[in-house]
Wavefront OBJ file of the C-alpha trace (Angstrom):
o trace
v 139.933 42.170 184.752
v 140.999 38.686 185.796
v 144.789 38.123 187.530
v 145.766 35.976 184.705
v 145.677 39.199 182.108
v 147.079 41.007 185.029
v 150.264 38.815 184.908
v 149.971 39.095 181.492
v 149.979 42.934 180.373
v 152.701 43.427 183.690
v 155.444 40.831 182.097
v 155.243 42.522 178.439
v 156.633 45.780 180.125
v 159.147 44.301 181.489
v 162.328 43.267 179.228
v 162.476 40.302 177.977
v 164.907 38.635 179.845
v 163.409 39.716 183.152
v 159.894 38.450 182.174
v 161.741 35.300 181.191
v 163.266 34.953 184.491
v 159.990 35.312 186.152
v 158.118 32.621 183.991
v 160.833 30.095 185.213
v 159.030 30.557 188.525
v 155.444 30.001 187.637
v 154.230 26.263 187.510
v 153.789 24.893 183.648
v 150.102 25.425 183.490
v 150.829 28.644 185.056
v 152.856 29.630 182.192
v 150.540 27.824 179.430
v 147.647 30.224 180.794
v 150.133 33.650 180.844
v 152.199 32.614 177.535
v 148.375 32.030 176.063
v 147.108 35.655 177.166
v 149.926 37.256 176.352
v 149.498 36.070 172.737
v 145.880 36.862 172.748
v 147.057 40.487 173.474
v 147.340 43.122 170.562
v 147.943 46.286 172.423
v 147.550 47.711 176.063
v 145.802 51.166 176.631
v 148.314 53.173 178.895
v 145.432 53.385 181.032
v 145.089 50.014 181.543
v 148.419 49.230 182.148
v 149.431 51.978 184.095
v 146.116 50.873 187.347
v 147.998 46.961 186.497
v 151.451 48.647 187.278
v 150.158 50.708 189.970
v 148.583 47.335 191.771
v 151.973 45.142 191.593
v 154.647 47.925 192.606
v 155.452 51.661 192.494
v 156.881 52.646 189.108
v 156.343 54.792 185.867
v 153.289 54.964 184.959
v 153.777 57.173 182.169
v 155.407 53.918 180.327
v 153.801 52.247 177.651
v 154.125 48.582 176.863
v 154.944 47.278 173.905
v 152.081 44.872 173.609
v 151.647 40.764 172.854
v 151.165 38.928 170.418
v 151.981 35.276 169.380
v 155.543 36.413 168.820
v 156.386 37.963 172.560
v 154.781 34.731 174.054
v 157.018 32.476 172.075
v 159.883 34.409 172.576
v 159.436 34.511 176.478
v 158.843 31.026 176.903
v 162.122 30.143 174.520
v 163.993 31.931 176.984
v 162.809 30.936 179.970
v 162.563 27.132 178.913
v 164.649 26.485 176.056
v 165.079 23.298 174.359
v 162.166 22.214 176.981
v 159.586 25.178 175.551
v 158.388 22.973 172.644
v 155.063 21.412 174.718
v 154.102 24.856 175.860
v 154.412 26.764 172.457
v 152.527 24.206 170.901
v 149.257 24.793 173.781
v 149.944 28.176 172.679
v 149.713 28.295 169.459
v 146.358 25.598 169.983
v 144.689 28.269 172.078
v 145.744 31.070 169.910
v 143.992 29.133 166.946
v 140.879 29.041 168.410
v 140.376 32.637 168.617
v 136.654 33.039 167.000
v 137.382 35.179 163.617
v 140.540 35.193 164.215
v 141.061 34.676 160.141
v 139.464 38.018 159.555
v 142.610 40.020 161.514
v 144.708 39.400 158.427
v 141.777 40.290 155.835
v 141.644 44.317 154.830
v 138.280 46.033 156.435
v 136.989 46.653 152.969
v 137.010 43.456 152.229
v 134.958 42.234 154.979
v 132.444 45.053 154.611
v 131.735 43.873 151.402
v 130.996 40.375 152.490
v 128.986 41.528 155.941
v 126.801 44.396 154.184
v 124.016 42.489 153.675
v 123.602 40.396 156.365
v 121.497 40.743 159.091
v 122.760 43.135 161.884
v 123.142 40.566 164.474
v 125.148 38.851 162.193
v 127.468 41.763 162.013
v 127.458 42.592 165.434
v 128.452 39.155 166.485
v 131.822 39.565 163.571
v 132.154 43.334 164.525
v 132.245 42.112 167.829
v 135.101 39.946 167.493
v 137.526 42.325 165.311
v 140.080 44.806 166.551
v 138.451 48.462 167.448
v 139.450 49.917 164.773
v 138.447 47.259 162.050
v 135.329 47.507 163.385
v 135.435 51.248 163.183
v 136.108 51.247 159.349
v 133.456 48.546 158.764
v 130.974 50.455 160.927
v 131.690 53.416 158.961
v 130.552 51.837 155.506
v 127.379 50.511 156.818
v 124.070 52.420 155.569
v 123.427 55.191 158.455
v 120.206 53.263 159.627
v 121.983 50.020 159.964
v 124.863 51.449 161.628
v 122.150 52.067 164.390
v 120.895 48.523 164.546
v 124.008 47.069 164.421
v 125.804 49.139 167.114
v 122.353 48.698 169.582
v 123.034 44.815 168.928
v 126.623 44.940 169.931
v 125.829 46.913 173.311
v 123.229 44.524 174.960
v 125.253 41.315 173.348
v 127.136 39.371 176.371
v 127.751 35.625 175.843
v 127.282 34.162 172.540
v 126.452 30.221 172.114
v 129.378 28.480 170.155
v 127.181 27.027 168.277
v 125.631 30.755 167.017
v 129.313 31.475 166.930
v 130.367 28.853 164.558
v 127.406 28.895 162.332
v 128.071 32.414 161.460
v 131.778 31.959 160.545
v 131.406 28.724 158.909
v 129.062 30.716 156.557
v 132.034 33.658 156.123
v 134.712 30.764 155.944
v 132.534 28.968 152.699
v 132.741 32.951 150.905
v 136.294 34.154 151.835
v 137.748 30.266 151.765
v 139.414 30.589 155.643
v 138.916 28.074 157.889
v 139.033 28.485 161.756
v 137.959 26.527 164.697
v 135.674 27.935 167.537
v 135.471 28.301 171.219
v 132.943 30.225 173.997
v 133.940 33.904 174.018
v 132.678 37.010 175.329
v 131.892 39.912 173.147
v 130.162 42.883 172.484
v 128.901 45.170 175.133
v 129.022 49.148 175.430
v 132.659 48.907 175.808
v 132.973 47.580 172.364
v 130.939 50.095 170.781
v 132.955 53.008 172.532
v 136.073 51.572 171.616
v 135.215 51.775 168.008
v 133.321 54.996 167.968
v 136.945 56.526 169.679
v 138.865 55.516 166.271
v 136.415 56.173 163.555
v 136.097 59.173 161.940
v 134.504 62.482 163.352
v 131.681 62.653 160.965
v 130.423 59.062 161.743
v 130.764 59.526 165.444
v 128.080 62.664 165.586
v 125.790 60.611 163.343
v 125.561 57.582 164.900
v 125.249 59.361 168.241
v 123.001 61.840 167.343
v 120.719 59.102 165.617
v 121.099 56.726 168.374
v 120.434 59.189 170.953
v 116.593 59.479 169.385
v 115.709 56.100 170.394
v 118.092 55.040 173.400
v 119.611 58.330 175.242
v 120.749 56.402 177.792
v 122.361 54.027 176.058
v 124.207 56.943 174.233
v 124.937 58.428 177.855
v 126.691 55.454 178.774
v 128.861 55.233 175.428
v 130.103 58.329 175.949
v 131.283 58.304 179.301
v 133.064 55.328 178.259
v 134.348 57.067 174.850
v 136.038 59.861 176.943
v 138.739 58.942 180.022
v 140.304 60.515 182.819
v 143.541 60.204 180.933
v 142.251 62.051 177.783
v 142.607 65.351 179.785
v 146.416 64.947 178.615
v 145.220 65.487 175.010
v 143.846 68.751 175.486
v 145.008 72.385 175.064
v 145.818 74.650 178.081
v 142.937 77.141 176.835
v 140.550 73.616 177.817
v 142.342 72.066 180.574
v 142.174 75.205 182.465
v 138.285 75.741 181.530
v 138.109 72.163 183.744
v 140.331 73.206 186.301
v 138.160 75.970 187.369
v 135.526 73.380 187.889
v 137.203 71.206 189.891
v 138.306 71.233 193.701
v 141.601 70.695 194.594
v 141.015 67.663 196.955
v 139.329 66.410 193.520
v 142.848 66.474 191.691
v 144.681 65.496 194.367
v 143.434 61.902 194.859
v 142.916 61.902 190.998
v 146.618 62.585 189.989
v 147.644 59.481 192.312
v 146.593 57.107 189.545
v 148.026 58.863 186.466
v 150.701 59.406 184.165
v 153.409 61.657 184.759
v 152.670 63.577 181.321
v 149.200 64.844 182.491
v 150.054 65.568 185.917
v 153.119 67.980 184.614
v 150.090 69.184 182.133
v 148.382 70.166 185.111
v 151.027 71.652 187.764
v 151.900 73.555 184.604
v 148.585 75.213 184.506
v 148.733 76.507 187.718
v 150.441 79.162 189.522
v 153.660 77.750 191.137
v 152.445 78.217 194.656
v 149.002 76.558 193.757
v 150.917 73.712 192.250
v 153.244 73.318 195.251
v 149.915 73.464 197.739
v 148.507 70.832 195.569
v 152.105 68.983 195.184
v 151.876 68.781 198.908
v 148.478 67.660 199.266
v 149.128 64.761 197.156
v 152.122 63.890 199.278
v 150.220 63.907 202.560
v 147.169 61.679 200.771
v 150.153 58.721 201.260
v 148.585 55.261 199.828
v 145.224 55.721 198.738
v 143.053 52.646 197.213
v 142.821 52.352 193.579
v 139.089 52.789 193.549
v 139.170 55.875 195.277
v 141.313 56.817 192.970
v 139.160 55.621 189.966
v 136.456 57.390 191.952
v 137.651 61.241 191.866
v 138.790 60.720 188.715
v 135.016 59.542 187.158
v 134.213 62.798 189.428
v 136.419 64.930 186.937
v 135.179 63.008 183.730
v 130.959 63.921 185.195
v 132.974 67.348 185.269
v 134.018 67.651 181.953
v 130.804 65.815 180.849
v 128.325 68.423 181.638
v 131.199 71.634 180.361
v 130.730 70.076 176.970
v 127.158 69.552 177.113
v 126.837 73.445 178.275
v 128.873 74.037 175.271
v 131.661 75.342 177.011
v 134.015 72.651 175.902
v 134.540 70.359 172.494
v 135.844 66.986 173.351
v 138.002 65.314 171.050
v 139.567 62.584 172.719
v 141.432 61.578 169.788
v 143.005 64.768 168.461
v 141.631 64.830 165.597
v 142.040 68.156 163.645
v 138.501 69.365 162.587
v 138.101 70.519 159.437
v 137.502 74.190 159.039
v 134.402 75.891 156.195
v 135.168 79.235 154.584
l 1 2 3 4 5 6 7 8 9 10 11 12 13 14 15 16 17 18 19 20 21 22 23 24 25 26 27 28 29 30 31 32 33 34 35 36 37 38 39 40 41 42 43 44 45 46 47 48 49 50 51 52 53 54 55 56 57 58 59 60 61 62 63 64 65 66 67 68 69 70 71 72 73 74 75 76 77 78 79 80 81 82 83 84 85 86 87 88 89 90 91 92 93 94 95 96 97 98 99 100 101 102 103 104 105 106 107 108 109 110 111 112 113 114 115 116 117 118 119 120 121 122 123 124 125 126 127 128 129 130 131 132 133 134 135 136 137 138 139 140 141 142 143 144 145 146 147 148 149 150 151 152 153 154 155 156 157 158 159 160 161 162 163 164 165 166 167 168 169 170 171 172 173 174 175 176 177 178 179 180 181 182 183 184 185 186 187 188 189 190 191 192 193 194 195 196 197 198 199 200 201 202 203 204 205 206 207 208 209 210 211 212 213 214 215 216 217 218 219 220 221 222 223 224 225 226 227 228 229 230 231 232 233 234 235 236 237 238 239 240 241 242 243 244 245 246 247 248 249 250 251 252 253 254 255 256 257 258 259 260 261 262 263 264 265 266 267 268 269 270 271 272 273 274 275 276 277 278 279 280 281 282 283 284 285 286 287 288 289 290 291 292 293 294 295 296 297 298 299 300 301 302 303 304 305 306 307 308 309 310 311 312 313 314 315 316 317 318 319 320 321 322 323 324 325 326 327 328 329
């Protein structure tokens, strides 16, 4: 994650007037690059934000930000620039412009499943690719079962696309749905992408794709899911499950782990322990004093491995998103 989206995700959870303040400090290319990510950003994973916050200063890091967008940008540098903001917001809005597919955020999923369907799956891994999680969940979704596969294998091994691949394939989409956008280099894809959209599409099309996938790449499917399911999720689940992991895991485990995470799932956890087990660990935590964010990250991929294998024994059901399962009679 590079310091400029740092700066970026720490100033939109901070009021406005105080992230104002602070871009009055920064040089003006400084704040053309910040204002420009923050615009670029839709929404922050609590997760995310909360190893940022953790890195610039002690504080809550059970809050949640309230995200980016064009609008936050232009309203920061207003206020920290005034009448003098005009040359910035209009870099802004440049780079914001640029965005490849950016045309297709404002176009229903339907829509664009209709126009992608037939085209060949690197085609709609590159424009799956480039679309919000969850757009490219519900286009996924629609796909025929054996090109969901294809597509999805694409998206995982893509890294940097040529501009020129890049523009060919939207100037084709901008001729059918008459939107025109300009282009620029861009990373995309990867097995982050593909987890990120198998977390917010539907339970039935997750199992599926996985259990279809798994047939011809396992480890690729290993790797999805270990990315699918976080440290954080453990917040999500019942006291019946959490305490099924708790019996699995040593306390030194939890007590570098809990450093690094929200207040909500560490009260989950002192919760499901006794009270004097909860003050030993309460303690143990205390004495740990500073401890590096990677070793942090560390224990807590320990505990995910953990969880992991329970549901592959069958001992546990994850469902990282909550989802209510339907029931048959």
């Amino acid at each position: 994650m590079g310091d400029i989206r740092k700066a970026a995700v720490l100033l939109t959870t901070l009021p406005e007037e105080e992230a104002a303040d602070i871009l009055q400090r920064l040089e003006p290319k400084q704040v053309e690059m910040v204002s420009i990510e923050i615009a670029k950003l839709k929404s922050v994973s609590a997760e995310e934000q909360e190893q940022i916050i953790v890195q610039f200063a002690e504080s809550n890091p059970a809050a949640t930000a309230d995200g980016g967008g064009l609008d936050r940008a232009k309203n920061l540098v207003q206020k920290a620039f005034g009448k003098n903001a005009t040359g910035t917001l209009d870099t802004i809005r440049q780079a914001i412009e640029e965005v490849p597919f950016a045309f297709l955020r404002n176009i229903d999923s339907q829509n664009i499943l209709t126009y992608v369907i037939d085209e060949h799956p690197q085609t709609i891994a590159l424009v799956l690719s480039h679309l919000p999680a969850a757009a490219g969940a519900a286009i996924l979704a629609g796909l025929p079962p054996e090109r969901q596969i294809s597509v999805v294998q694409r998206i995982a091994q893509m890294g940097q696309t040529s501009p020129d691949i890049i523009k060919e394939v939207e100037l084709g989409l901008e001729r059918r749905m008459s939107s025109v956008m300009s282009q620029s280099f861009e990373n995309a894809g990867g097995v982050g992408a593909v987890a990120e959209m198998l977390n917010v599409a539907d339970r039935a099309t997750e199992r599926q794709l996985m259990e279809q996938l798994s047939l011809e790449d396992a480890e690729l499917v290993e790797e999805i899911r270990r990315l699918m399911f976080v440290f954080e999720d453990l917040s999500k689940f019942n006291d019946k499950d959490l305490q099924i992991v708790m019996k699995n895991v040593e306390t030194s485990q939890w007590a570098t782990a809990l450093k690094g995470c929200s207040n909500e799932l560490r009260d989950k956890v002192f919760k499901n322990m006794s009270t004097r087990a909860a003050d030993m660990l309460k303690e143990e935590i205390g004495y740990l004093g500073p401890v590096k964010l990677s070793a942090v990250e560390a224990k807590q991929q320990e505990i995910v491995d953990i969880v992991r294998r329970l549901e592959d024994s069958g001992e546990l059901e994850l469902n990282p998103g909550g989802e209510q399962e339907a029931l048959v009679q």
